[in-house]
N, C-alpha and C positions, 0 to 999 in steps of 0.2 A: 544386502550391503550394510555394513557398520554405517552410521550417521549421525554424527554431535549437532545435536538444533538446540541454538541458542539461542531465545526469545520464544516466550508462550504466550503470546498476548492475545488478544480477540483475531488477529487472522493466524499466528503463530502455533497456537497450539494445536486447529482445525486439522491443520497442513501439516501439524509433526504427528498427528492421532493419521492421518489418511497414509502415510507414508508406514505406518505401523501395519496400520491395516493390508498395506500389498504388501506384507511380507520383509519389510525391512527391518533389522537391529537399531533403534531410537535412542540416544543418550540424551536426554532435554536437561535443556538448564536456564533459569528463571529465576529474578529474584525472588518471584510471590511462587512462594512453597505449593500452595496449592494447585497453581499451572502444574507446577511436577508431577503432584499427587494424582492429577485426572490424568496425565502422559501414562504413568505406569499402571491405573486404573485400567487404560486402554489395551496395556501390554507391551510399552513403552519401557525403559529403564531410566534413572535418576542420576542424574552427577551432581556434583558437589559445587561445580565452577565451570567458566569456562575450558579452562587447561584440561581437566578430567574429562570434559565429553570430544574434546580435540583428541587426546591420546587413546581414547580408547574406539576412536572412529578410523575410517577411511578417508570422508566426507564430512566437511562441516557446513551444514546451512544455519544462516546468520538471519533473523527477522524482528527487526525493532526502528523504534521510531525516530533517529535521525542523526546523520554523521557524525555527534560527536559520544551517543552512546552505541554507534557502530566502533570508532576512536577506538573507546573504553573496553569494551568486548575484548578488542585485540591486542591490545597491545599492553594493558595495564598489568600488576600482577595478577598471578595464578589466571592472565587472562587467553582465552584460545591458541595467539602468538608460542606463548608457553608447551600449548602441548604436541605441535603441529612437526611432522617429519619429512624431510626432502620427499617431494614426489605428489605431497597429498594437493586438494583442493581446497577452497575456502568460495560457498556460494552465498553473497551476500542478496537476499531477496528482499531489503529494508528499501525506502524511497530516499535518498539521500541527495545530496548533489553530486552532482557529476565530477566536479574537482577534486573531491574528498574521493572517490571511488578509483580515480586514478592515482593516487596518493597511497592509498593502502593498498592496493596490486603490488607499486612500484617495492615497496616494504617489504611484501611478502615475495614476492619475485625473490628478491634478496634470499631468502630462506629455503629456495627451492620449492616456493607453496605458487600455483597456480589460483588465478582470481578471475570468478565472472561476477559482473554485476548485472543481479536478474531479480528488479521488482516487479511488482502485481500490479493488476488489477481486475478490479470484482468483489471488495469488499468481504465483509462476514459471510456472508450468502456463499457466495462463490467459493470462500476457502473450505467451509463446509459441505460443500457438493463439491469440492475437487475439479470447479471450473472456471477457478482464476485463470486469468491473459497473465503470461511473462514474458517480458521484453529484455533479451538478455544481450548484453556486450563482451566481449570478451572472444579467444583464439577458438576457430572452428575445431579444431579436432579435441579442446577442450567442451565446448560445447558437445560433440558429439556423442566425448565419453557419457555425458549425464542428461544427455537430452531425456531418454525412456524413464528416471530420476524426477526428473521435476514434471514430467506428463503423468505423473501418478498424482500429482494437487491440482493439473490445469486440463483446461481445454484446449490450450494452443501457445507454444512455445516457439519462441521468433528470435533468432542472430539478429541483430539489427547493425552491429558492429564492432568496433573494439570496445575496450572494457570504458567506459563511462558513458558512452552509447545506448544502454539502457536505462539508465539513470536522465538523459537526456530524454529519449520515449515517452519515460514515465509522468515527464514535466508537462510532455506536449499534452498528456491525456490527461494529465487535472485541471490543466487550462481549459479545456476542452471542457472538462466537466462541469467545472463550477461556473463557464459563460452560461451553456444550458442551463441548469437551474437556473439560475437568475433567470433566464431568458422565459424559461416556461411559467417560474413563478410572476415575471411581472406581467405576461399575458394571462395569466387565470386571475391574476388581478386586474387587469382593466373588463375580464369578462365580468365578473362581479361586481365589477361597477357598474356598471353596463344591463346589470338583470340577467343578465346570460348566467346558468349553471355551470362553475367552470369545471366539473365530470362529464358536461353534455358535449363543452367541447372537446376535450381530453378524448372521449368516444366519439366525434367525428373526425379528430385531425390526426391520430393516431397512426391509421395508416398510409396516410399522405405524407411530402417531401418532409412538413415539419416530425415526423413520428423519429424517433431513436430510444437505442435501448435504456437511457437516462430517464426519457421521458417516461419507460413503460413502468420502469423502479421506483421512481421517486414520487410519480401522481397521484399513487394512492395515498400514501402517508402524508402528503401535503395535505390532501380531503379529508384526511383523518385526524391531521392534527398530533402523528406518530412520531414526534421527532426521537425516537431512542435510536442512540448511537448504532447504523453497520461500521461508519467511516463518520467518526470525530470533526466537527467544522476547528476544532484545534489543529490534526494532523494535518488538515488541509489551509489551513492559515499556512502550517511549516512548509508545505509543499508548492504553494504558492509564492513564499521567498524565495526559496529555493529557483524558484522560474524568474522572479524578477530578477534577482541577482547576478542568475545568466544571463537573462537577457540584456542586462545591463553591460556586463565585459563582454557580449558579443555585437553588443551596440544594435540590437533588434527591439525596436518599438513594440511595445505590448498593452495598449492603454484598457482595453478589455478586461484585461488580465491582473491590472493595476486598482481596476474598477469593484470588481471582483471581490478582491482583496480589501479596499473598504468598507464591502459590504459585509465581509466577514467579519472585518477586527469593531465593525459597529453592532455585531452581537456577541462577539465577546464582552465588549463592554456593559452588556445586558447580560453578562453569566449564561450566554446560551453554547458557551466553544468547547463543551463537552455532548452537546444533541448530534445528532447526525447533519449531515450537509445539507441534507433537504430543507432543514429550518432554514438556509437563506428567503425561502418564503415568508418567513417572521418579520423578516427584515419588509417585504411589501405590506404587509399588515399591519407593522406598527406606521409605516409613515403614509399609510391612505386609509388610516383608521377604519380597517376591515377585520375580517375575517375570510377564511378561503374555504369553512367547513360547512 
């Protein structure tokens, strides 16, 4: 299948190099030239713009960091909108909000262009081994045409509903995520208050009720002290508005989640919203003057 992918970014270009790989025709497009240069490296092809990897695709998959350079993608000049013909798809796999995701369906509907929205998760790691989660909204026999499509970057592709439906999913699992961190980090912090080795607990509570796959990813690099970027504590500040904001017009309490989100915007403010998420453990460290390594 022809495929215009727009956005190469650290999960972006993994997922448009793996879709090369099974055989698919690639048109990537990025504004850093060098995303391109490794696409066509792969055996990928290069477009110029948006419009260009639209027109010369069947498919256009969309992957970038947040509804208003999703916006810009489509609709601007020489942007995707531009190159797109009655009939085609438009699969946006960015994490956006949900309001925004049904906003641009409604646009493209207009145009004859079919919309699912189908963000990830699973990080760098995952778009690399082709075992990112997509949670996708949008019409079932749309979905069906390209289910076999996006199971060449994942492990497990789920209808969850209509189209902002996934965008919705995606909220529930950052909440999810970044309460865990916190959670495990301020327990390997009171272990190490405590004298307890928190890798001894990590290796005994791992497989018990508290154990998850957060826990198993992130533990190390806590003990290590590795915080380089799989997933930006930046994109996930954006993704955490994105959930208060719903929650907020759906009038659903989330103080967790609220919490959360302080804890992140107080390592921003320490220049840390370019590390990976797992430094929300920095944030234990700096205010029980530790260390977790």
């Amino acid at each position: 299948m022809k495929i215009g992918f727009v956005g190469l970014g650290i999960m972006g270009k993994p997922m448009a190099i793996n879709l090369v790989k099974a055989g698919h025709e690639v048109y990537g497009y990025d504004f850093v030239k060098e995303s391109i240069d490794d696409l066509v490296e792969a055996g990928g092809h290069a477009a110029s713009s948006g419009k260009e990897a639209a027109e010369k695709s069947e498919l256009v998959i969309i992957m970038l960091p947040n509804s208003p350079h999703v916006e810009s993608a489509l609709f601007t000049k020489d942007g995707i909108a531009e190159g797109l013909s009655e009939g085609m798809t438009v699969i946006d796999m960015s994490s956006i909000s949900p309001v925004a995701s049904v906003e641009f369906s409604e646009k493209l509907n207009e145009l004859g262009v079919s919309f699912l929205d189908a963000p990830v998760s699973g990080g760098e790691p995952g778009a690399i081994e082709g075992s990112i989660a997509v949670m996708v909204g949008g019409d079932q026999d749309v979905f069906d045409k390209y289910y076999d499509v996006l199971m060449v970057m994942a492990s497990s592709v789920t209808l969850v509903g209509e189209v902002g439906a996934g965008n919705t999913t995606k909220l529930a699992n950052q909440m999810i995520v970044a309460i865990n961190i916190a959670g495990i980090s301020e327990a390997y912090s009171l272990a190490k208050k405590a004298g307890v080795d928190p890798e001894n607990v990590y290796k005994a509570i791992r497989s018990g009720l508290a154990g998850s796959k957060v826990m198993e990813q992130k533990s190390q690099k806590i003990f290590d002290g590795d915080f380089d970027p799989g997933f930006r504590i930046e994109l996930h500040i954006k993704d955490l508005q994105n959930a208060l904001d719903s929650a907020h017009e759906y009038n659903a309490a989330s103080p967790f989640t609220a919490l959360s989100m302080e804890i992140m915007q107080s390592l921003r403010s320490h220049d840390l919203d370019k590390k990976d998420h797992s430094a929300i453990a920095r944030y234990y460290e700096m205010i029980n003057n530790q260390t977790l390594q």
